[in-house]
LOKETOR-332488 format. One line per 10 residues: their letters; for each residue x, y, z of C-alpha. Coordinates in nm, 2 decimals, m for minus. Layout:
# residues N
a) X:Y:Z | ...
END
This chain:
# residues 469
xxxxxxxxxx) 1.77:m1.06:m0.60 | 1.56:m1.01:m0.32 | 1.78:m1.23:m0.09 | 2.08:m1.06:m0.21 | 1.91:m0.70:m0.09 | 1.82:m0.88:0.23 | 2.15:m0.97:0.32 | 2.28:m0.63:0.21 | 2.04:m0.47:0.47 | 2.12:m0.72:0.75
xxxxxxxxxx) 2.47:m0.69:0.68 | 2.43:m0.30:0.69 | 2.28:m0.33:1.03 | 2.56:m0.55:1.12 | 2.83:m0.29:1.05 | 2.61:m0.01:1.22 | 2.56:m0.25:1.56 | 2.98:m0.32:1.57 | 3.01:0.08:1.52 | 2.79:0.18:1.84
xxxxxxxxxx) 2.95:m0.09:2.01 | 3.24:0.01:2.00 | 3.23:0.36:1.99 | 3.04:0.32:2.35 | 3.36:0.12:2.48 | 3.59:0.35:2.36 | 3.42:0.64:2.54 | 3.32:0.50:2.81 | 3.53:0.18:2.90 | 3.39:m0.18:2.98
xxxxxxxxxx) 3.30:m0.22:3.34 | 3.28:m0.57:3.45 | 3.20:m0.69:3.86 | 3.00:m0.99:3.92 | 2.70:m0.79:4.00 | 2.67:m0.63:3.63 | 2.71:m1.01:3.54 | 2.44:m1.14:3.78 | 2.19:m0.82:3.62 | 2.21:m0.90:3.26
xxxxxxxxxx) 2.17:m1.29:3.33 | 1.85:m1.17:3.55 | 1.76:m0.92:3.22 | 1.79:m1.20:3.01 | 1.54:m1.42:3.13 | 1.29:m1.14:3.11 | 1.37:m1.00:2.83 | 1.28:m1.34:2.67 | 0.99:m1.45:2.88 | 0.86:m1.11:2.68
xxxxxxxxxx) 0.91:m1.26:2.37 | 0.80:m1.54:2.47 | 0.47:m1.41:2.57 | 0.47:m1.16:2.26 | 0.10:m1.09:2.06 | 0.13:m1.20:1.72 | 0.00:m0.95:1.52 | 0.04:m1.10:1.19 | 0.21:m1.33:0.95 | 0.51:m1.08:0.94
xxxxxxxxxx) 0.52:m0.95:1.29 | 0.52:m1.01:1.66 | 0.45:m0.77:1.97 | 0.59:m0.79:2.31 | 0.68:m0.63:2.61 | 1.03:m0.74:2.63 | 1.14:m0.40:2.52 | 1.00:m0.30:2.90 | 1.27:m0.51:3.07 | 1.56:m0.43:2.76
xxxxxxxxxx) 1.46:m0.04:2.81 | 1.52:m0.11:3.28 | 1.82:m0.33:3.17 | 1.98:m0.02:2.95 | 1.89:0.20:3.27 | 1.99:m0.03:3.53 | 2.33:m0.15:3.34 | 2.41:0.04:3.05 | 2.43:m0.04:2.65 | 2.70:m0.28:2.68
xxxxxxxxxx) 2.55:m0.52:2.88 | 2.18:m0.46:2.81 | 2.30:m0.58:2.45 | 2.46:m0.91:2.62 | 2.11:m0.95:2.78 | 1.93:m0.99:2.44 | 2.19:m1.21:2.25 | 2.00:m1.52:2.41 | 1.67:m1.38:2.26 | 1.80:m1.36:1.94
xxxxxxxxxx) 1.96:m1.70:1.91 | 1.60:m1.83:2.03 | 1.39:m1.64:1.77 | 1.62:m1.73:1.50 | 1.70:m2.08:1.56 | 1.94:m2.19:1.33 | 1.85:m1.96:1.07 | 2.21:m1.73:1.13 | 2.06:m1.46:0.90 | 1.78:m1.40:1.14
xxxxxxxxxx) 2.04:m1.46:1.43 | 2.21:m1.15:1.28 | 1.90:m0.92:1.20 | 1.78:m0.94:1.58 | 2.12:m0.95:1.74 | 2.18:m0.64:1.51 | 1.90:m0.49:1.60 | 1.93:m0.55:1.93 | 2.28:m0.39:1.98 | 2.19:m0.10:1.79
xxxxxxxxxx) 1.84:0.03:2.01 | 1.98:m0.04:2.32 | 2.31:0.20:2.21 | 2.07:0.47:2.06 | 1.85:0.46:2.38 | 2.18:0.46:2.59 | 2.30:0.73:2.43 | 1.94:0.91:2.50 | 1.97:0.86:2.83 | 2.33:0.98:2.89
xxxxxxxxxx) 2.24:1.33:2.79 | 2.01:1.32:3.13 | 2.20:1.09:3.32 | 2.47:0.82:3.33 | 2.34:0.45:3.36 | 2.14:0.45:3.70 | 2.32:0.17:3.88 | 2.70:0.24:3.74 | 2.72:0.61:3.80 | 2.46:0.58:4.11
xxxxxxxxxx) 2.41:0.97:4.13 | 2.13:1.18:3.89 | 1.84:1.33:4.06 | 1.51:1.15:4.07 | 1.35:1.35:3.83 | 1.68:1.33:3.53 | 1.68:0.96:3.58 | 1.31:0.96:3.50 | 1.28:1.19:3.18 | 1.60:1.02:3.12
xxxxxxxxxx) 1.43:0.67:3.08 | 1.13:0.81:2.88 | 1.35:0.97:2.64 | 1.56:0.65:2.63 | 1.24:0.45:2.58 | 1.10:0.70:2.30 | 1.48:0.62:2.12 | 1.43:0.30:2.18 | 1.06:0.25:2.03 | 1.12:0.44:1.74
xxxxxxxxxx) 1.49:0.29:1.63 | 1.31:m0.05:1.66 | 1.04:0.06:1.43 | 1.25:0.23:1.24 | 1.43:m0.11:1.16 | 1.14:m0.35:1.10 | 0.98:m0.07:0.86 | 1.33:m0.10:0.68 | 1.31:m0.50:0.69 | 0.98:m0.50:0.56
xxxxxxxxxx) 1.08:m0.26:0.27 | 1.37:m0.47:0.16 | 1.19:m0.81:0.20 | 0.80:m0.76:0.13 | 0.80:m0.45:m0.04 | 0.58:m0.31:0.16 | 0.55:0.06:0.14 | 0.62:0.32:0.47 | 0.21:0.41:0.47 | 0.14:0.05:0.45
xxxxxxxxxx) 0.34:m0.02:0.73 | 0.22:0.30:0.92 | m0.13:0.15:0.90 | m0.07:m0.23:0.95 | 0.22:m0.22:1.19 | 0.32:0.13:1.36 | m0.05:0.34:1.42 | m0.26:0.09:1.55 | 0.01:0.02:1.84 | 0.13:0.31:1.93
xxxxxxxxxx) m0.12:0.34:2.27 | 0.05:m0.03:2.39 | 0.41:0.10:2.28 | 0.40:0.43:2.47 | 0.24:0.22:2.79 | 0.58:0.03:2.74 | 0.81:0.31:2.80 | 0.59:0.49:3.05 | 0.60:0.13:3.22 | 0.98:0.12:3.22
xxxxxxxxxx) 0.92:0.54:3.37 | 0.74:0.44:3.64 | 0.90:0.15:3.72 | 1.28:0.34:3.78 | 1.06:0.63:4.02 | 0.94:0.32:4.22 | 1.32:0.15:4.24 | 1.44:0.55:4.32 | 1.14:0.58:4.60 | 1.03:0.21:4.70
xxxxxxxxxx) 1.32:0.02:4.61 | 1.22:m0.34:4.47 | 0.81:m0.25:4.46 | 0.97:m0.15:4.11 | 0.96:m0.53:3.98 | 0.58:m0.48:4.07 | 0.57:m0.20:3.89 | 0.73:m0.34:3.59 | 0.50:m0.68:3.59 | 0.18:m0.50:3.62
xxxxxxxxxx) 0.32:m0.25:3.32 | 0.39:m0.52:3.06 | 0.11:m0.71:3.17 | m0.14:m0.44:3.06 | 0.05:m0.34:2.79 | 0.01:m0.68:2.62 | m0.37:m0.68:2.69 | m0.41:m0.35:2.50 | m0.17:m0.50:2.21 | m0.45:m0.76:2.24
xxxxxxxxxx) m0.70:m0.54:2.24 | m0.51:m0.35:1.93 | m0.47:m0.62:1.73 | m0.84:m0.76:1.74 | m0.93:m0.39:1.66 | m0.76:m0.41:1.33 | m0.89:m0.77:1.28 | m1.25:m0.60:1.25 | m1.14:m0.34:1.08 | m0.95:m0.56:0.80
xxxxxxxxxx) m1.30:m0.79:0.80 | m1.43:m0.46:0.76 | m1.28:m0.32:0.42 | m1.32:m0.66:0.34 | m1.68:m0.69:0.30 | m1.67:m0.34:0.16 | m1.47:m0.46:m0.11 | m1.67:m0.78:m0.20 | m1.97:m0.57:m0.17 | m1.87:m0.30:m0.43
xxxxxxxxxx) m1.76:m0.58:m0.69 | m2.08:m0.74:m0.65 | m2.23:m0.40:m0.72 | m1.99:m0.36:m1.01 | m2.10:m0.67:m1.17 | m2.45:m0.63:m1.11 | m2.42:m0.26:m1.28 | m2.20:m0.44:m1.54 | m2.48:m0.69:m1.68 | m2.73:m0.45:m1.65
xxxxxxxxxx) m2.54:m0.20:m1.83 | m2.41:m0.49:m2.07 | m2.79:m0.61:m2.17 | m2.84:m0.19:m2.22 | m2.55:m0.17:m2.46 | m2.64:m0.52:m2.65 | m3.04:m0.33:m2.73 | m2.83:m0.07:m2.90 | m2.63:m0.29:m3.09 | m2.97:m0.51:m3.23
xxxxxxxxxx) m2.99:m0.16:m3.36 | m2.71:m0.05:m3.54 | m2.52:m0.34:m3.54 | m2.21:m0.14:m3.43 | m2.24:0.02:m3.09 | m2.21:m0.29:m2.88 | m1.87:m0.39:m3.06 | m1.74:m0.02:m2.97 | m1.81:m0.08:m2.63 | m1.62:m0.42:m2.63
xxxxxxxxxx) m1.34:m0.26:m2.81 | m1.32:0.05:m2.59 | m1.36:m0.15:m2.25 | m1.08:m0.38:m2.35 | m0.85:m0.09:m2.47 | m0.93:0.13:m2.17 | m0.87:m0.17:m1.92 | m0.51:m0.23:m2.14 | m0.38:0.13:m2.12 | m0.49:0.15:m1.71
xxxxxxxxxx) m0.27:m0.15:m1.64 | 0.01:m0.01:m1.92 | 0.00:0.35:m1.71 | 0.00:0.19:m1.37 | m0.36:0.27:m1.21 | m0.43:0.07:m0.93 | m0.68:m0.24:m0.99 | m1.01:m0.12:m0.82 | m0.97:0.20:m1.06 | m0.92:m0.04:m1.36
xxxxxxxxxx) m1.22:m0.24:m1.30 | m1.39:0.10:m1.29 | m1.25:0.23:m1.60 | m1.32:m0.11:m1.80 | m1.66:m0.05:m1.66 | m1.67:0.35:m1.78 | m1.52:0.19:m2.16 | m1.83:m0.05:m2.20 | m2.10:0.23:m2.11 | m1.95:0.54:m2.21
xxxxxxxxxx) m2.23:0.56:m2.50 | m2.51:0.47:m2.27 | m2.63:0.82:m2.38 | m2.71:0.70:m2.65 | m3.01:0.45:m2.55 | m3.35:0.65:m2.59 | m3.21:0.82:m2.92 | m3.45:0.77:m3.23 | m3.36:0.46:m3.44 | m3.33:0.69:m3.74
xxxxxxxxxx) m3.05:0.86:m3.55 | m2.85:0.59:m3.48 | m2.90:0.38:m3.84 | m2.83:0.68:m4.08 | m2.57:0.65:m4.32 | m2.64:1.00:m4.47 | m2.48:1.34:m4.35 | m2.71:1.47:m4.00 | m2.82:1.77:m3.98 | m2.78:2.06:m3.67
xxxxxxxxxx) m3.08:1.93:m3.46 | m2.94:1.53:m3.49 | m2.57:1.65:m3.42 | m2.68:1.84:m3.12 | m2.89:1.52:m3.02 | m2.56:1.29:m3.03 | m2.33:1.57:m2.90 | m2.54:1.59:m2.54 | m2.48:1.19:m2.55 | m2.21:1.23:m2.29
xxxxxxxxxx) m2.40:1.43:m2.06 | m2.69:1.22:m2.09 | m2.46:0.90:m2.01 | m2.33:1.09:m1.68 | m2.68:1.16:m1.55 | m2.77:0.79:m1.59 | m2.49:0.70:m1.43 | m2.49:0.93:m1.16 | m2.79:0.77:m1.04 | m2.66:0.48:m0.93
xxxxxxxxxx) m2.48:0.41:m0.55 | m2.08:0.47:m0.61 | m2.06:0.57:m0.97 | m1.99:0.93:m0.97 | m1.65:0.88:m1.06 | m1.74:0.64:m1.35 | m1.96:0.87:m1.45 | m1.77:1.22:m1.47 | m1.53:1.01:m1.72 | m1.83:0.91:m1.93
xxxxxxxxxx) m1.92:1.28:m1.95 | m1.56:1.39:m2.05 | m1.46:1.08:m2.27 | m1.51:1.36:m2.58 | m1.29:1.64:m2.42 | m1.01:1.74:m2.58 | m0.62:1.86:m2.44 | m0.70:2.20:m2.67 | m1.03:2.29:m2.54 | m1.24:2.25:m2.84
xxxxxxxxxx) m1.39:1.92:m2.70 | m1.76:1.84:m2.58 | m1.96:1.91:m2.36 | m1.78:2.14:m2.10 | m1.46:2.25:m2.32 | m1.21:2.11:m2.02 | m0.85:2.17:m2.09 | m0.51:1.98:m2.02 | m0.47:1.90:m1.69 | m0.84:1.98:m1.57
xxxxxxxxxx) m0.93:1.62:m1.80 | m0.91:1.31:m1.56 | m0.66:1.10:m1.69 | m0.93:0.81:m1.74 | m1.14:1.05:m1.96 | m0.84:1.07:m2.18 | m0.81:0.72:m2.19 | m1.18:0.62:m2.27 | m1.07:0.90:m2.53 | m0.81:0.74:m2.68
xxxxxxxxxx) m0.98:0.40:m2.68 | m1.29:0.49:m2.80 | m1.16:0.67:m3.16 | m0.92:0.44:m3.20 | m1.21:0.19:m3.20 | m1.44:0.39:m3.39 | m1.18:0.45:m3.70 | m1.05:0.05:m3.70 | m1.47:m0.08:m3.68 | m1.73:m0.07:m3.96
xxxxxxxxxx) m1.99:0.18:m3.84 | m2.34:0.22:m4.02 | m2.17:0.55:m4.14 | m1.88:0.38:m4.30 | m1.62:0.12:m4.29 | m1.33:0.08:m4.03 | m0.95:0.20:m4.19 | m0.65:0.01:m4.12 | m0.44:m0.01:m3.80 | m0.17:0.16:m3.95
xxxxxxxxxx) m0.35:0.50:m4.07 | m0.57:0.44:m3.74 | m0.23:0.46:m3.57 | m0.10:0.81:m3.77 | m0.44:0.96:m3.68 | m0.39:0.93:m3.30 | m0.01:1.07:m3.38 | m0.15:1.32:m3.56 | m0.36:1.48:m3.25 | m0.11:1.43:m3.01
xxxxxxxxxx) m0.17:1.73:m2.74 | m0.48:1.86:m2.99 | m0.75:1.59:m2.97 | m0.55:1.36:m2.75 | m0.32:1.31:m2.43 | 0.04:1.27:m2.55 | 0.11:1.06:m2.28 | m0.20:0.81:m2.32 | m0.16:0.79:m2.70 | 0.24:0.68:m2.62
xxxxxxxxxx) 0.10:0.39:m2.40 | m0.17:0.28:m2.62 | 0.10:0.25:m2.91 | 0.31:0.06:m2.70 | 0.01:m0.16:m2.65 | m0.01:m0.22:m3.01 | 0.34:m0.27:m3.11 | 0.27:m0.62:m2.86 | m0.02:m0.71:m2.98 | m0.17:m0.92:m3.27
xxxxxxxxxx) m0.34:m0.77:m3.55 | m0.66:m0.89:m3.43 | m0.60:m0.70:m3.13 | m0.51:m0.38:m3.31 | m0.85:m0.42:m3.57 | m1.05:m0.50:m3.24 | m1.19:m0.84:m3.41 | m1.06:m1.17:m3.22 | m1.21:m1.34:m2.95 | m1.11:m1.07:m2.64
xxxxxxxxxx) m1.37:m0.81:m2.78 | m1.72:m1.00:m2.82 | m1.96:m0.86:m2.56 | m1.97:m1.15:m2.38 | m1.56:m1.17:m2.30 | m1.58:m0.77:m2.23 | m1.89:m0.86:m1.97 | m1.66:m1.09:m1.79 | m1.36:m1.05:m1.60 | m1.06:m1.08:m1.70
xxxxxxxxxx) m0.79:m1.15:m1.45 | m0.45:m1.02:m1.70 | m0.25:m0.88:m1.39 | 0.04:m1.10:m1.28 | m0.02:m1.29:m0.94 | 0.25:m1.20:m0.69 | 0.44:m1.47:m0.62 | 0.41:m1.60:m0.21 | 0.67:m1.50:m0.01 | 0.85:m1.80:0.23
xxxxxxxxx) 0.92:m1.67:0.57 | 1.15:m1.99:0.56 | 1.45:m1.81:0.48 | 1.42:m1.47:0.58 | 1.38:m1.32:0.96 | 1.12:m1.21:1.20 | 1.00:m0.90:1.30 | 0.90:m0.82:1.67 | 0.76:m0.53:1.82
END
């Protein structure tokens, strides 16, 4: 499937190239004289020297300043034979791979028409129509060159849509932002370098060389910017997972004490981090917040440590003043958690796990929308674990009237949305699963991680095509 969508895209490229192409030639002709011949042979050569001499910025992409010499060539000779000028660049990054012949020929024909067509709202092409004032032919050329820049981008942004998946604010921050200083030197290069041919004459090559020489030591300079910054967010994220399992055990051995005592509370906090981890992946959260959530299900009665034993082992109705003592468990659980270094989040959800979608929840009556979704699915996870377990209180009910109950308070006690995923949850999963009892919800296995999300398969850049800057 994804090949099939990568030749669709290549192919649609194809069409648009032939389009441009040949609307250009029907408006304005196809001018041939040895001279135009001897200029895109020169434009050629540089136009692949900068490719040659590209950055590689990573496994997917390449940056070079041959878009300097392809921007002077659409100047200098015009659309038509700027685009013969690249073909030789194209058959040399693809090889023999005729897909990736296509993409960068296609691509090719179609910037160099765009920025052609930029350029002709200024002036004709600077060495065919030989007239344009000085200062035309130069904002001519940087608007050209803007065209240029962002058709090119806009293409590769497509390509690595259709063949990575990679989303447009991935690409923004991997491929486009960190650039755009070494792109805009590119088309300011190619400026500068038409005002020196218009007032110099050839000092303009100088121009040029200097240009797209310093333009590839600030893509350099770009790229091992967002090396360190990668390596950066790297050890970030290795550092908060070592805090999260470090917070984990410690909170683990808190919630085993509790269940020495009651012989029930560490099983609910198995149950509810398993469930709570099951209905993040179901409703799509993104891993670091499932990690956190699992983590929020195991100790969202940590409020509860400190409590008198009598409190906890009672099998008898409570009065008022042991109600009130287990109703402010929530709050308690937040203001332990609060204390430690990059928990608020976890524990906001701890506090609100006993809200409800009517308002007549605990401890701060939140409503609807104003509940964080992971509140509503510690929530749902944690009643459906208390009704299925044997509590000191009384024994566990069945799956199936465990089930109705969470039917039955649909948009009352619970999220309609979070209840619909946790069924659908069930309805795949053994009845050990649904009575919280098989191997998945000792302490121990809910302590560890557990690595259920499906590996991504690796992509070949074998059969696909290059992107270049």
């Amino acid at each position: 499937m994804e090949e099939t969508h990568l030749k669709t895209y290549v192919g649609a490229l194809a069409a648009l190239a032939a389009a441009l192409a040949a609307s250009w030639v029907y408006w304005y002709g196809l001018p041939f004289d040895y001279g135009l011949a001897l200029g895109a042979g020169v434009f050629a050569g540089l136009v692949l020297l900068g490719f040659v001499l590209s950055v590689r910025i990573n496994e997917r992409t390449v940056m070079g300043t041959w878009d300097v010499w392809l921007l002077l060539a659409v100047v200098a000779l015009g659309p038509t034979w700027a685009a013969l000028a690249a073909v030789p660049t194209a058959f040399v990054v693809g090889r023999r791979d005729w897909l990736r012949v296509a993409y960068d020929a296609s691509q090719n024909v179609i910037i160099v028409h765009l920025a052609g067509a930029a350029f002709s709202l200024v002036s004709g092409p600077l060495l065919l129509s030989g007239g344009g004032g000085v200062a035309e032919l130069c904002y001519g050329t940087l608007a050209a060159g803007a065209t240029l820049v962002v058709a090119n981008e806009a293409i590769d942004g497509g390509l690595l849509r259709v063949k990575y998946g990679q989303s447009l604010r991935e690409t923004w921050e991997e491929n486009w932002r960190p650039y755009l200083i070494s792109d805009a030197a590119n088309v300011l290069t190619a400026g500068l370098g038409v005002l020196a041919f218009l007032v110099y004459g050839p000092v303009a090559a100088l121009v040029a060389v200097a240009g797209t020489m310093g333009s590839r030591a600030l893509a350099y300079r770009s790229r091992e910017h967002v090396e360190k910054t990668r390596e950066v967010l790297e050890q970030n994220r290795s550092l908060r997972e070592a805090l999260l399992t470090s917070h984990t055990a410690f909170g683990g051995k808190m919630i085993q004490e509790l269940g020495r005592k009651d012989g029930y509370t560490h099983r609910h906090a198995a149950a509810v981090a398993v469930y709570a981890e099951d209905l993040g992946r179901e409703m799509k959260l993104g891993g670091e917040r499932v990690a956190r959530l699992r983590m929020a299900g195991l100790l969202h009665n940590v409020g509860l440590f400190g409590l008198p034993d009598e409190l906890l082992l009672t099998t008898g109705k409570i009065n008022s003043v042991a109600r009130h003592q287990i109703v402010e468990h929530p709050t308690r659980g937040e203001e332990m958690l609060s204390a430690v270094p990059d928990f608020e989040d976890v524990a906001s959800w701890v506090r609100w796990h006993h809200e409800r979608p009517d308002g007549r929840g605990y401890p701060d009556k939140l409503r609807g929308a104003w509940i964080p979704v992971e509140a509503m699915i510690l929530a749902v996870g944690q009643a459906y674990a208390a009704m299925v377990l044997d509590q000191p209180r009384r024994s566990g009910i069945g799956s199936e009237k465990a089930r109705a109950q969470l039917v039955s308070g649909i948009d009352t006690e619970f999220d309609g949305t979070v209840v619909k995923a946790f069924l659908r949850i069930l309805d795949t999963e053994s009845e050990g699963y649904r009575m919280a009892d098989d191997h998945r919800f000792a302490l121990s296995a809910a302590l560890g991680a557990r690595n259920r999300q499906d590996a991504s398969p690796a992509r070949e850049d074998a059969d696909g095509v290059s992107e270049a800057k």
